[in-house]
MDAnalysis code that builds the backbone (N, CA, C; Angstrom):
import MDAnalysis as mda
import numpy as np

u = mda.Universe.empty(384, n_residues=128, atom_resindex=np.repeat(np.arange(128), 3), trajectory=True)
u.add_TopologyAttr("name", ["N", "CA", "C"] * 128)
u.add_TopologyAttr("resid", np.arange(1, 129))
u.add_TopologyAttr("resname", ["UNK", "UNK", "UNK", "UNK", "UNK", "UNK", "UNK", "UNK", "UNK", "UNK", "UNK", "UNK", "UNK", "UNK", "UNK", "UNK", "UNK", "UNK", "UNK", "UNK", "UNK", "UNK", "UNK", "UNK", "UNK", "UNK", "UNK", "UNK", "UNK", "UNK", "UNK", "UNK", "UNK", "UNK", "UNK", "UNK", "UNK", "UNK", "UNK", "UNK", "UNK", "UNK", "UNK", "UNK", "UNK", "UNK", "UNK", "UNK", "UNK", "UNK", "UNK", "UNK", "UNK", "UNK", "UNK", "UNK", "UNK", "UNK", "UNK", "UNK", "UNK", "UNK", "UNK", "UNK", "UNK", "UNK", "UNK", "UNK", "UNK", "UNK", "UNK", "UNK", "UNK", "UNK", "UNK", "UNK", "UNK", "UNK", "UNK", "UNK", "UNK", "UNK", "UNK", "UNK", "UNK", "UNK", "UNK", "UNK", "UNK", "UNK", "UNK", "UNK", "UNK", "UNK", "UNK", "UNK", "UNK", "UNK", "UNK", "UNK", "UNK", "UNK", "UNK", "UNK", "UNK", "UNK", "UNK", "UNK", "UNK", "UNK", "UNK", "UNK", "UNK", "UNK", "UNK", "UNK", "UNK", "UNK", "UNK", "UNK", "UNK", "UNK", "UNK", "UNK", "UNK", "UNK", "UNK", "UNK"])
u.atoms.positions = np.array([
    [18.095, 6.420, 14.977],
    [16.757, 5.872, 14.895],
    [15.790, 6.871, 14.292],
    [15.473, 8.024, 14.707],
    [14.883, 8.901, 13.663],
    [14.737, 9.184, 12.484],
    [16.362, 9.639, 12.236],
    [16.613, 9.180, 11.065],
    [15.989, 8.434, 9.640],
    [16.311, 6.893, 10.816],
    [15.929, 5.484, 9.659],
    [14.198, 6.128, 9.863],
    [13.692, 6.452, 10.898],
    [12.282, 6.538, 10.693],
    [12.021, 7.642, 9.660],
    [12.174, 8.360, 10.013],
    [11.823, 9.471, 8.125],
    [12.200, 8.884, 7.250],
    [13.015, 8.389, 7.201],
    [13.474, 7.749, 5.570],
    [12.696, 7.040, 5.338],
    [11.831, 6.223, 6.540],
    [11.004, 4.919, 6.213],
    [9.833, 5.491, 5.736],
    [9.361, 6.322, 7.087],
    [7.789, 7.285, 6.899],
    [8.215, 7.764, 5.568],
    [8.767, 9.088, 4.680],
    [8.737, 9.666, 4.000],
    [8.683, 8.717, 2.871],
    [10.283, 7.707, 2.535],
    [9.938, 6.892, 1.162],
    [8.461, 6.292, 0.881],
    [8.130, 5.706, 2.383],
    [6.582, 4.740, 1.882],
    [5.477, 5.602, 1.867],
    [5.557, 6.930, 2.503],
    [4.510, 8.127, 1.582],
    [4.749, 8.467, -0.162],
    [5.751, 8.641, -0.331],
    [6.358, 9.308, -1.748],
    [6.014, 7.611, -2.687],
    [6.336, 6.497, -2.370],
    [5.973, 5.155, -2.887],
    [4.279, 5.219, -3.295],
    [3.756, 5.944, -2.001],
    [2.292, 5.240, -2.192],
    [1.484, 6.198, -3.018],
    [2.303, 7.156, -3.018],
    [1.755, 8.322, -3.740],
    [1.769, 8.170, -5.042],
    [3.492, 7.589, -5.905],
    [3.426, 7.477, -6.495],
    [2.784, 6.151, -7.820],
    [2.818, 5.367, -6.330],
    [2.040, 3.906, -7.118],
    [0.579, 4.221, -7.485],
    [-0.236, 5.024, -6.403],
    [-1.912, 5.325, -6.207],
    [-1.868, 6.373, -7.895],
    [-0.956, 7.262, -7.757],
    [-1.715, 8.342, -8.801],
    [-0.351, 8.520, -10.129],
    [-0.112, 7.726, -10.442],
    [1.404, 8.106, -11.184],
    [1.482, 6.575, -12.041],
    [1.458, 5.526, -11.494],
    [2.148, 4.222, -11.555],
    [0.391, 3.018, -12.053],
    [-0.686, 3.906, -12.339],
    [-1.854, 3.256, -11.890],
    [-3.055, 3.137, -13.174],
    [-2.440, 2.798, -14.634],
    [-3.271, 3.036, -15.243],
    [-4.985, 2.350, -14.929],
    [-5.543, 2.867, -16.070],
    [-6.688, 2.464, -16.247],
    [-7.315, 1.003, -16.133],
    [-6.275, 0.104, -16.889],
    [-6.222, -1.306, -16.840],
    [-6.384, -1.814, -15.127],
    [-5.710, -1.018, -14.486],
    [-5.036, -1.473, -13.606],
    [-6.466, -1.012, -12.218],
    [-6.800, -0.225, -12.250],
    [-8.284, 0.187, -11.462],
    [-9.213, -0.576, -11.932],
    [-9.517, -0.654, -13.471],
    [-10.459, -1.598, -13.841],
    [-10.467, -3.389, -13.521],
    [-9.076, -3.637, -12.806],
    [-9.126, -4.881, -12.467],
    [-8.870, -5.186, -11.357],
    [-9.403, -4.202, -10.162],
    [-9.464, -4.490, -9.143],
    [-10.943, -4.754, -8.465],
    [-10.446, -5.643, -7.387],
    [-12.091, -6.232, -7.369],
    [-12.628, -7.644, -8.103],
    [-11.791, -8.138, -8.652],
    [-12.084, -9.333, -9.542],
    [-10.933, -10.045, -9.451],
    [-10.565, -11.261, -8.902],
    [-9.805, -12.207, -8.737],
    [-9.153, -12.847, -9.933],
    [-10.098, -12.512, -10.975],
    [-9.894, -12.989, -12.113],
    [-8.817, -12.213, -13.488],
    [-8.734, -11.085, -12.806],
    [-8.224, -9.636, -13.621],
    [-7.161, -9.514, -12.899],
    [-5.680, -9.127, -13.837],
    [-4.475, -8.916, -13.269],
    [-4.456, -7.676, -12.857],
    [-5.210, -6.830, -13.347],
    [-4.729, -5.195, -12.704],
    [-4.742, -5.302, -10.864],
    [-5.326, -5.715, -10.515],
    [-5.197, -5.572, -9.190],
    [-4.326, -6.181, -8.411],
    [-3.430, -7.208, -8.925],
    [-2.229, -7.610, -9.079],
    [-0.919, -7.296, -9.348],
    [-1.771, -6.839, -10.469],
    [-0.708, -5.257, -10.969],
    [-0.280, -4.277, -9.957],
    [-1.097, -3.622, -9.639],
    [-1.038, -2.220, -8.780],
    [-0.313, -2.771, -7.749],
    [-0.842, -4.033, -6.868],
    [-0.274, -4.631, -5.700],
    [1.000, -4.567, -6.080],
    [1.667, -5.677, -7.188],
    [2.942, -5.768, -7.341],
    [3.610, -3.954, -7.283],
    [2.581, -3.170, -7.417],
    [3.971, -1.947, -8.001],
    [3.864, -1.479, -6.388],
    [2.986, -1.503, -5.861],
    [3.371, -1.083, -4.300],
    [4.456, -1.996, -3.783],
    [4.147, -3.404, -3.791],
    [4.963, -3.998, -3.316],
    [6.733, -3.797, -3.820],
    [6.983, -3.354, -4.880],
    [7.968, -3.905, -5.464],
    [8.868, -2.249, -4.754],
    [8.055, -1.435, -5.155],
    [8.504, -0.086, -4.501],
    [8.192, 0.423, -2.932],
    [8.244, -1.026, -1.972],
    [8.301, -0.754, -0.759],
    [9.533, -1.098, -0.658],
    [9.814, -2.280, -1.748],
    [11.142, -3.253, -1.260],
    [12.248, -2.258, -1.488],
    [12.287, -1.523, -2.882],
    [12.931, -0.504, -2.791],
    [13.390, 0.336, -1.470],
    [12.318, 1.219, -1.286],
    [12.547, 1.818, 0.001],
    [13.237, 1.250, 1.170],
    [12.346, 0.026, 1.576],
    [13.220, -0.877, 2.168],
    [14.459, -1.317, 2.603],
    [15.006, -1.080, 0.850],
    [16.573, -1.529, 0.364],
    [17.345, -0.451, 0.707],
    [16.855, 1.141, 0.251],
    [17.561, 2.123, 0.821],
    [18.030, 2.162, 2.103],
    [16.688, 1.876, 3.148],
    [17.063, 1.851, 4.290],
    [17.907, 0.362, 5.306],
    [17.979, -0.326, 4.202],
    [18.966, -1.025, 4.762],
    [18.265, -2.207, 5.477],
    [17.205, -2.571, 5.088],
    [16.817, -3.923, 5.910],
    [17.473, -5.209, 5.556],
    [17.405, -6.291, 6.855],
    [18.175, -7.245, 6.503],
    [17.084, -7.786, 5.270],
    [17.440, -8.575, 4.212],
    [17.491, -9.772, 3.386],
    [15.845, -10.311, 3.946],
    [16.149, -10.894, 4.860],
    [14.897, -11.640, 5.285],
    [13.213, -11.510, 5.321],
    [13.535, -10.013, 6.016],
    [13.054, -9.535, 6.911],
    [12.014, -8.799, 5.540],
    [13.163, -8.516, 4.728],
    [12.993, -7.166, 3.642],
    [11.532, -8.098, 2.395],
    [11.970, -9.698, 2.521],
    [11.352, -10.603, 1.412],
    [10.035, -10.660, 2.085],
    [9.985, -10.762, 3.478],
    [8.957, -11.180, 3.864],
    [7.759, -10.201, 4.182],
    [8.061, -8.936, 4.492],
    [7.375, -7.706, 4.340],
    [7.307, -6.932, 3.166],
    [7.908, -7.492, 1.823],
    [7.191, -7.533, 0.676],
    [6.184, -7.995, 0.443],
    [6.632, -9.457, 0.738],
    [5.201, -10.011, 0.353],
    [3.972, -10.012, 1.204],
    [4.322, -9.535, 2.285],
    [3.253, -9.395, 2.780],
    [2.373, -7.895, 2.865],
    [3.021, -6.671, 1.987],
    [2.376, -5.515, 1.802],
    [1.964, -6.081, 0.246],
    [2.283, -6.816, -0.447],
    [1.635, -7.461, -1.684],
    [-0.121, -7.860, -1.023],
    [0.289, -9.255, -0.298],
    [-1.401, -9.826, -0.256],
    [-1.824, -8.401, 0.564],
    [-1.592, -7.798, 1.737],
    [-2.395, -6.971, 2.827],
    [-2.793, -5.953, 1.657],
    [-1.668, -5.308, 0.626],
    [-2.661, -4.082, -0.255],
    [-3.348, -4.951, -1.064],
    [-3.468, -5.727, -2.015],
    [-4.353, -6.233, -2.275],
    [-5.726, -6.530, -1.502],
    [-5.937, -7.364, -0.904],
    [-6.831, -7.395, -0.066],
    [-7.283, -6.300, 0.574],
    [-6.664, -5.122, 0.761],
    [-7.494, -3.691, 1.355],
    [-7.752, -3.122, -0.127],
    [-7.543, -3.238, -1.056],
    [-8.437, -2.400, -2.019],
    [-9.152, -3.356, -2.748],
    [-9.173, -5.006, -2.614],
    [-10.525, -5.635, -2.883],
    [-11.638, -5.090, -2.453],
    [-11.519, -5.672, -1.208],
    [-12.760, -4.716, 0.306],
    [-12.877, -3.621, -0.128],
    [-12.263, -2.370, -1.140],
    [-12.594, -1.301, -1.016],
    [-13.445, -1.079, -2.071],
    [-13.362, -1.923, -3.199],
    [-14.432, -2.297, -5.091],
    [-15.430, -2.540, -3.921],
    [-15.386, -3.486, -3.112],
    [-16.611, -4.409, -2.592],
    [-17.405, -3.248, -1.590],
    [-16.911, -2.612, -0.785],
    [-17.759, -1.858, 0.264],
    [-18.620, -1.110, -0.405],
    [-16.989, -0.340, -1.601],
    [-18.102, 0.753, -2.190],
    [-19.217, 0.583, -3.373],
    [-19.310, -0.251, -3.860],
    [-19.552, -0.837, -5.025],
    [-20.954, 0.024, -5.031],
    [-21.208, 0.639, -6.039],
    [-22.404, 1.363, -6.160],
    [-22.425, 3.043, -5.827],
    [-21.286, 3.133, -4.902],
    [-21.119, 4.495, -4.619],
    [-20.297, 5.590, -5.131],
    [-20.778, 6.474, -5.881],
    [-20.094, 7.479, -6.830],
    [-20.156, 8.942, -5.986],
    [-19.056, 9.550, -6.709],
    [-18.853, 10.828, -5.552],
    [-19.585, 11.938, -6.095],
    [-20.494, 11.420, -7.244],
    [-21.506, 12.746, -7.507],
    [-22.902, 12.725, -6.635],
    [-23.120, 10.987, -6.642],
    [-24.463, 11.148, -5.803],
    [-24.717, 10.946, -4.488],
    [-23.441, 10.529, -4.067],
    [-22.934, 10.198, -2.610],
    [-21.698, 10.210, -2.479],
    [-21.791, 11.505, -2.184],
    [-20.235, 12.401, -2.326],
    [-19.678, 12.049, -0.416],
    [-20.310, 12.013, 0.397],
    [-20.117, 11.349, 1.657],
    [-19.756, 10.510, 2.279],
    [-20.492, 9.507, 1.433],
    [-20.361, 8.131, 1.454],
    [-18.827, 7.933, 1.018],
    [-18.939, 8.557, -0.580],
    [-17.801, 7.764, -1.080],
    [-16.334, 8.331, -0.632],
    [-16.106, 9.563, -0.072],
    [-15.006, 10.344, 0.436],
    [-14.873, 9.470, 1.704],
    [-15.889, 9.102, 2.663],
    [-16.041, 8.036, 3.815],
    [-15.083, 6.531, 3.397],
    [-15.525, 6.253, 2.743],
    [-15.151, 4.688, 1.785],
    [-13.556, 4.949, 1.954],
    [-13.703, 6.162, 1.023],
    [-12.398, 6.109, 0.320],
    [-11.369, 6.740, 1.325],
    [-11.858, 7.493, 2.127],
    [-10.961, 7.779, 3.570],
    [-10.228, 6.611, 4.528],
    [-11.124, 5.642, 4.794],
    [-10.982, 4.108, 5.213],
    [-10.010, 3.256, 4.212],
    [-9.823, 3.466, 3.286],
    [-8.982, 2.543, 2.382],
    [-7.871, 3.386, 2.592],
    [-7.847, 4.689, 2.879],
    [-6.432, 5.216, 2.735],
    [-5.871, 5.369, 4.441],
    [-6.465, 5.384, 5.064],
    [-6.361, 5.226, 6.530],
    [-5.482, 3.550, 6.756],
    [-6.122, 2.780, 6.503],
    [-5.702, 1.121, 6.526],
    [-4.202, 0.959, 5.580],
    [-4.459, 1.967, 4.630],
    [-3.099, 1.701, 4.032],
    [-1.831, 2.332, 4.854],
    [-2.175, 3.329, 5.209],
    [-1.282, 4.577, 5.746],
    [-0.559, 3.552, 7.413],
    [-1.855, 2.629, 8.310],
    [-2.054, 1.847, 9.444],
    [-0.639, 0.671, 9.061],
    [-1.295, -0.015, 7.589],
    [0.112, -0.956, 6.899],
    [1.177, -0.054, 7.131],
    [1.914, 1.114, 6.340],
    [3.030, 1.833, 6.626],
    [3.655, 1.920, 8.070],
    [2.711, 1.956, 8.771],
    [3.027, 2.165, 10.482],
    [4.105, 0.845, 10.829],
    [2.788, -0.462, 10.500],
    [3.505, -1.719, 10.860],
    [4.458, -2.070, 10.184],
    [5.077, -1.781, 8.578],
    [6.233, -2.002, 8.019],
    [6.849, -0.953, 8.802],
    [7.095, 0.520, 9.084],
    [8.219, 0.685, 9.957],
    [8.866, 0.056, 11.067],
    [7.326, -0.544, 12.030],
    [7.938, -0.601, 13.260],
    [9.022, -2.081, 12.951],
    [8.336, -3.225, 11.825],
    [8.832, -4.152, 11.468],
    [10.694, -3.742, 10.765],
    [10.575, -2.862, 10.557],
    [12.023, -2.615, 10.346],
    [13.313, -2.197, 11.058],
    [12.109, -1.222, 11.900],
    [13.337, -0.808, 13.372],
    [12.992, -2.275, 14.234],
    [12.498, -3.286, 14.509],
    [12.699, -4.618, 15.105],
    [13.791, -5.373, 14.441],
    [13.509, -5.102, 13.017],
    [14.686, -6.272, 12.138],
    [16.150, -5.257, 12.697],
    [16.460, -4.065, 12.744],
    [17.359, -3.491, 12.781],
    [17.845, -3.206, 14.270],
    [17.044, -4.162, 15.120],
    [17.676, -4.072, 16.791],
    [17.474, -2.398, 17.512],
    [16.514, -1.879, 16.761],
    [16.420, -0.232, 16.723],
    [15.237, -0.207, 18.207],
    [14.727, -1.370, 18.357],
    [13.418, -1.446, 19.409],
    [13.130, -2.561, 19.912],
])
C-alpha cells in the first residue's frame, strides 16, 4: 500500500508539473476562462489524459480508471475557470499578494483533487 501511494502521490505531482509548465502553451492559457476557446480544454485534456497514464502504471481497474479521468477533466477545468474569474484584474506587479494568494488557492484545490484521486484508487484496489 505505500508503495502504490508514492507511485500515485509522486506520478500526479511530476503529471501536474509537467502539464502546468512544460505541456501549456500560450494558446492554451489564453483560452482559459472562456467557454468558448479550446485552450482550456486543451490543458484539461492534457492533465486528464496524463493522470490516466499514471493511473495505468499503477494499475487501476478499467472502470474506475475512465471515470476518474473524466472527472479530473471537468473538476481541473472548472478550478482554473474560477481561477481567470477570481483573479481577473490581478497582476503580480501591482498586487503581488493578492495574486500569489489567488494563485496559491488554485494550486492548493488542485494538489486537494490529487488527494481524492489517490484515495479513489486505493478503494478501487481493496487497499482501504
Amino acid at each position: 500500500m505505500v508503495a502504490l501511494f508514492f507511485l500515485l502521490f509522486a506520478g500526479l505531482e511530476l503529471k501536474h508539473y509537467v502539464a502546468d509548465y512544460f505541456l501549456q502553451p500560450g494558446w492554451m492559457l489564453g483560452g482559459k476562462g472562456d467557454i468558448r476557446k479550446i485552450g482550456g480544454y486543451a490543458h484539461a485534456g492534457v492533465h486528464a489524459a496524463l493522470t490516466g497514464l499514471v493511473l495505468l502504471v499503477a494499475g487501476t481497474p478499467a472502470g474506475w480508471l475512465v471515470g476518474i479521468v473524466v472527472a479530473e477533466f471537468v473538476v481541473h477545468y472548472v478550478l482554473d475557470w474560477l481561477k481567470i474569474h477570481y483573479s481577473k484584474g490581478v497582476h503580480v506587479d501591482t498586487q503581488p499578494r493578492r495574486f500569489w494568494a489567488l494563485h496559491g488557492v488554485d494550486q492548493i484545490l488542485h494538489q486537494l483533487t490529487y488527494g481524492v484521486i489517490i484515495y479513489a484508487v486505493l478503494v478501487a484496489k481493496g487497499v482501504v
